[in-house]
Wavefront OBJ file of the C-alpha trace (Angstrom):
o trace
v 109.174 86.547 79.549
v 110.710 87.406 76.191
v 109.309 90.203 73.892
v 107.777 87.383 71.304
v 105.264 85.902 74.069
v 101.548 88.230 73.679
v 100.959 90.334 75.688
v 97.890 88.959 77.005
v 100.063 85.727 78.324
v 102.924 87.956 79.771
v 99.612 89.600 82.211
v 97.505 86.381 82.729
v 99.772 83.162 81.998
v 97.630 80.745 83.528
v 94.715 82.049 81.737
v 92.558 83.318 84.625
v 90.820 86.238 82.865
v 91.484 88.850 85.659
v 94.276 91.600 84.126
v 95.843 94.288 86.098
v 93.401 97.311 85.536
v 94.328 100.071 83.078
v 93.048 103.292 82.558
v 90.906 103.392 79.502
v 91.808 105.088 76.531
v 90.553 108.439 75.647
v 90.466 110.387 72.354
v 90.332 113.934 74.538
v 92.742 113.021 77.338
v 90.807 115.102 80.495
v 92.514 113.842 83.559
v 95.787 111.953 84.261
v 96.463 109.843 87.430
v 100.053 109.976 88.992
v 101.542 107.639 91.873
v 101.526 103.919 92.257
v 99.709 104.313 95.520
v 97.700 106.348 97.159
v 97.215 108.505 93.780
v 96.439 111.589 92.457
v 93.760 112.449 89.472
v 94.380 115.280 87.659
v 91.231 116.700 86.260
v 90.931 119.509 83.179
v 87.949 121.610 83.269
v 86.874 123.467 80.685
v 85.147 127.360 81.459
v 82.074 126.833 83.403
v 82.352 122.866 83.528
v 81.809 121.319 87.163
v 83.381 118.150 89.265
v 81.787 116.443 91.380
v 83.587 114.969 94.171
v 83.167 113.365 98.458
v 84.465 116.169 100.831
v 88.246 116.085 101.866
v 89.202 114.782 98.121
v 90.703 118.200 96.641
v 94.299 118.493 96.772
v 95.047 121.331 94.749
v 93.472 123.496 92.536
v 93.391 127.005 90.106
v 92.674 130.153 91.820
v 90.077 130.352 89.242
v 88.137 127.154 90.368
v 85.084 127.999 93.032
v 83.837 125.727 95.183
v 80.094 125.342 96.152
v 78.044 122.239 98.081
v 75.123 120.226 97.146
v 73.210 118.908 100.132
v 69.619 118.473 98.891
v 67.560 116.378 102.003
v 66.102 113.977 99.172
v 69.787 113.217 97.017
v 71.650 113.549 100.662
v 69.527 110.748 101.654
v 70.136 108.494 98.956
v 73.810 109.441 99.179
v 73.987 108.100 102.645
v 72.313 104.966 101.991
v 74.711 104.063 99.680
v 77.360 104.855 101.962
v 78.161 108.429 100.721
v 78.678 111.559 102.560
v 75.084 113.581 102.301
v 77.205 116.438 100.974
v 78.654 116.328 97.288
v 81.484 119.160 96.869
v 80.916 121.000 93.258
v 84.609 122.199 91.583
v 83.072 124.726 89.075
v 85.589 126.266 86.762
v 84.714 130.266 86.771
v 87.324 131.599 84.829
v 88.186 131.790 81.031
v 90.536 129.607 80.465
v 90.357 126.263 80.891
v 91.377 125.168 84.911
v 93.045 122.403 86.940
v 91.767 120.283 90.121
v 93.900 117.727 91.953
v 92.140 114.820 93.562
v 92.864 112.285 96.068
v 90.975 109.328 97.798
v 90.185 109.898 101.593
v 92.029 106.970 102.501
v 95.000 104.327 101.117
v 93.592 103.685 97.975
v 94.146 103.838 93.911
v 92.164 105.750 91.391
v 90.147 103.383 88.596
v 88.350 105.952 86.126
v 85.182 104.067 84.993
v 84.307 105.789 81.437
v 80.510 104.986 81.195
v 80.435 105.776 77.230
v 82.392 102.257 77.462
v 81.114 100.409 80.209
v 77.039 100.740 80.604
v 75.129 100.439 83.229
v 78.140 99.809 86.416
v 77.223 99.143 89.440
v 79.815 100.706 92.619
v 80.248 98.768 95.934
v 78.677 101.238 98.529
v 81.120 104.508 99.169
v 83.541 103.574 96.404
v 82.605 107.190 93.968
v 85.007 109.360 94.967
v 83.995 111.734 92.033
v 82.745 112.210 88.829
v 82.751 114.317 85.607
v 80.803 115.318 82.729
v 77.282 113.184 82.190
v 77.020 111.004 85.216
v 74.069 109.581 86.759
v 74.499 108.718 90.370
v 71.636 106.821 91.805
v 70.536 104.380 94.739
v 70.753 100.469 92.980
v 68.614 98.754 95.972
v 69.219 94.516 96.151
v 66.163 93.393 97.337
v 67.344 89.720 97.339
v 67.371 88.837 101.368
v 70.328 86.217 100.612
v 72.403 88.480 98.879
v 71.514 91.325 100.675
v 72.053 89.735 104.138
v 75.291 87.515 103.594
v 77.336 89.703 101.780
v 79.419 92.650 102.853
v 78.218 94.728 99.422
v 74.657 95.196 101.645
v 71.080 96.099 100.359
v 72.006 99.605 99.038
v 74.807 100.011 96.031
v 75.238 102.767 94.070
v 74.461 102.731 90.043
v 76.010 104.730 87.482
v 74.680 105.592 83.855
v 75.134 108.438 81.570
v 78.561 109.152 79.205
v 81.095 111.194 81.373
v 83.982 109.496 83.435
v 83.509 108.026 87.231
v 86.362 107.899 89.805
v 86.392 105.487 92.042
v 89.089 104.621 94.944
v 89.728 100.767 96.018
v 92.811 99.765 97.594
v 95.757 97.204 97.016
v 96.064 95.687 93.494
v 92.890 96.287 91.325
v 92.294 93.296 88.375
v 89.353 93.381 86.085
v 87.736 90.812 83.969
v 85.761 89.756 81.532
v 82.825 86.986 81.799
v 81.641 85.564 79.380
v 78.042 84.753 78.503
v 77.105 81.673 81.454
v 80.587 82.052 82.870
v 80.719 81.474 86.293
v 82.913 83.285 89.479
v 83.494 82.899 93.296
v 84.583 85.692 94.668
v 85.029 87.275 97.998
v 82.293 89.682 98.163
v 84.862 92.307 100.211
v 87.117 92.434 97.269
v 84.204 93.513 94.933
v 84.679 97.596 93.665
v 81.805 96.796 90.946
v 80.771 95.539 88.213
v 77.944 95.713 85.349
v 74.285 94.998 86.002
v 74.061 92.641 83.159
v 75.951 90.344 85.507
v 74.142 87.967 87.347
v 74.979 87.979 91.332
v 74.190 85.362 93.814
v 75.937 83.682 96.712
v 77.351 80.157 97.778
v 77.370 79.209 101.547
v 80.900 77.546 102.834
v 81.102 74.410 104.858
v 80.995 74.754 108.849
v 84.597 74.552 109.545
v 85.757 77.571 106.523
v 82.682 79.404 107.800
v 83.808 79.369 111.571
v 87.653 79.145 110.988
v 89.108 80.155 107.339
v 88.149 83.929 107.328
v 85.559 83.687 104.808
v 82.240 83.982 106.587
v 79.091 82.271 105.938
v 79.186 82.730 102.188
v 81.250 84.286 98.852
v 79.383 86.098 96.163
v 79.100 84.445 92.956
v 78.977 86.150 89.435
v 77.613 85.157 86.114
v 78.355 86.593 82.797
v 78.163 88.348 80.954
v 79.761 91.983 81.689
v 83.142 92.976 83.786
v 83.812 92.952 87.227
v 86.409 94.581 88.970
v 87.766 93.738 92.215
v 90.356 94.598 94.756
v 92.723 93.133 96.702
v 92.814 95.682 99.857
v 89.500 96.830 100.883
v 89.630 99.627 103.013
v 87.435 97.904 105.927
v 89.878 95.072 105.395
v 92.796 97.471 105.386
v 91.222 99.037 108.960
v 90.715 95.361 110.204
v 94.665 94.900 110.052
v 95.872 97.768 110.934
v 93.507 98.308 114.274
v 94.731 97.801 117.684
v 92.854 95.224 119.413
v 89.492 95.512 121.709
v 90.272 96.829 125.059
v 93.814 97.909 124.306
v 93.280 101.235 125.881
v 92.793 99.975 128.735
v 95.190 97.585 129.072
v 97.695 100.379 128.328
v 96.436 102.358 131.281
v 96.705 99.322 133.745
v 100.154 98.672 132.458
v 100.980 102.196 133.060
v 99.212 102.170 136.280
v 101.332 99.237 137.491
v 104.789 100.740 136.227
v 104.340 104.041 138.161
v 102.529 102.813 141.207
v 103.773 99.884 141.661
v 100.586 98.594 141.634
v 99.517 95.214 140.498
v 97.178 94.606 137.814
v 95.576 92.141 135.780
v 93.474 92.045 132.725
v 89.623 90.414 133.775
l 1 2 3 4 5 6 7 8 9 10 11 12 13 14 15 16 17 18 19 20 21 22 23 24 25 26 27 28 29 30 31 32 33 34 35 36 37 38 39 40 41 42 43 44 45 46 47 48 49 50 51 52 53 54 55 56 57 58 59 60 61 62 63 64 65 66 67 68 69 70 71 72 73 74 75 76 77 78 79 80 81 82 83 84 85 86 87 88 89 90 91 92 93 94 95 96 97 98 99 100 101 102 103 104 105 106 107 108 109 110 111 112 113 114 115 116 117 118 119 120 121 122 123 124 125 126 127 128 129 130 131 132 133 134 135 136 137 138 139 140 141 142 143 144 145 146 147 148 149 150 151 152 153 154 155 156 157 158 159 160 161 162 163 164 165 166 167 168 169 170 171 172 173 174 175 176 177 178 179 180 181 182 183 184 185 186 187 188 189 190 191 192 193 194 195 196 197 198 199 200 201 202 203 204 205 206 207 208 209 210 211 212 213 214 215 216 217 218 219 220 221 222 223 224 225 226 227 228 229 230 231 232 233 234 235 236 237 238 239 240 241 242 243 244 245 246 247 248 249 250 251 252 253 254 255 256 257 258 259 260 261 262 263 264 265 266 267 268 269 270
């Protein structure tokens, strides 16, 4: 498209609402993400500040940066109900001068910084923190709705986040975000959900028989109603596993195969 068409058209031309995510805009720029996939977050840390992060994420750090665990029974708990390791790794910036940490998600995934001075209130598909920094409150968000609950992949336990520092999060594929407005409905696949506010309203839709059985959707989708911002995914990771898994039983069939090459055996596959 030429330079004279908006923006905003050049992104969404059919007028969908969902835009590819950006980073938000900072006045104190404190971390920087590099790669188009699988990426790195570069976090700043001023002396004596602390990050937050899952085990496994570091990639690199400054000598002066010491590392220490949290594993409280009560917050290791709650972690793990919301699909979190029950260990949280603490980056703490000993030294003078300010201090650099390198982070990466533990599996294929993109970085989307959530800045909660911006976006109140967000509420993270279960495991999707990777880390966090500055004022962030991490807690158990619990849906006691049994349809909801039951017939979406998003479960009973979430996690909620509140306060004014920055969140990390790591979903895979392409990640688009958008707006609803007040009373505006959405159907989405509730697999492709990395979070959204809680001022949205969330609820499900069942499918007929045949797309339930046959079309890959499952019983139901997830439906959303404004206002507030959702952001979604287009490569989960359990859908990425689900792809890239060898089948049931392939083990074995690879030793009978064997087993009839060497022996000259015969086999079969009951």
């Amino acid at each position: 498209m030429g330079d004279d068409v908006p923006f905003a058209q050049q992104v969404d031309p059919f007028n969908t609402g969902f835009v590819p995510f950006q980073p938000p805009v900072v006045e104190e720029p404190r971390w920087q993400i590099s790669g188009d996939d699988c990426q790195v977050v570069t976090v700043l840390l001023d002396p004596e500040e602390e990050l937050k992060t899952e085990p496994g994420s570091m990639m690199f750090m400054s000598p002066s940066v010491e590392t220490d665990v949290e594993c409280g029974c009560f917050d290791g708990c709650g972690r793990m109900c919301a699909g979190e390791p029950c260990v949280k790794v603490g980056l703490k910036n000993g030294g003078g001068d300010a201090a650099y940490v390198g982070l990466t998600p533990n599996f294929p995934a993109k970085v989307v910084p959530v800045e909660l001075s911006n976006m109140k209130n967000f509420v993270a598909k279960s495991g999707a923190i990777m880390s966090s920094l500055g004022d962030v409150n991490i807690s158990t968000s619990c849906d006691t709705n049994p349809a909801t609950c039951c017939c979406t992949s998003l479960g009973m336990c979430r996690q909620s986040l509140d306060g004014e520092g920055t969140a990390f999060l790591a979903a895979g594929g392409t990640i688009l975000v958008k707006e609803l407005k007040e009373g505006e409905t959405l159907i989405v696949d509730s697999e492709s959900v990395v979070g959204f506010q809680d001022t949205i309203g969330f609820g499900i839709t069942p499918n007929q028989f045949c797309t339930c059985c046959f079309g890959g959707e499952g019983m139901c989708n997830a439906t959303m109603e404004g206002p507030g911002t959702v952001v979604v995914q287009s490569m989960s990771f359990k859908k990425y596993i689900k792809n890239v898994a060898p089948p049931p039983n392939a083990y074995k069939m690879r030793e009978r195969m064997g087993a009839g090459y060497m022996g000259g055996t015969d086999f079969d596959f009951d």
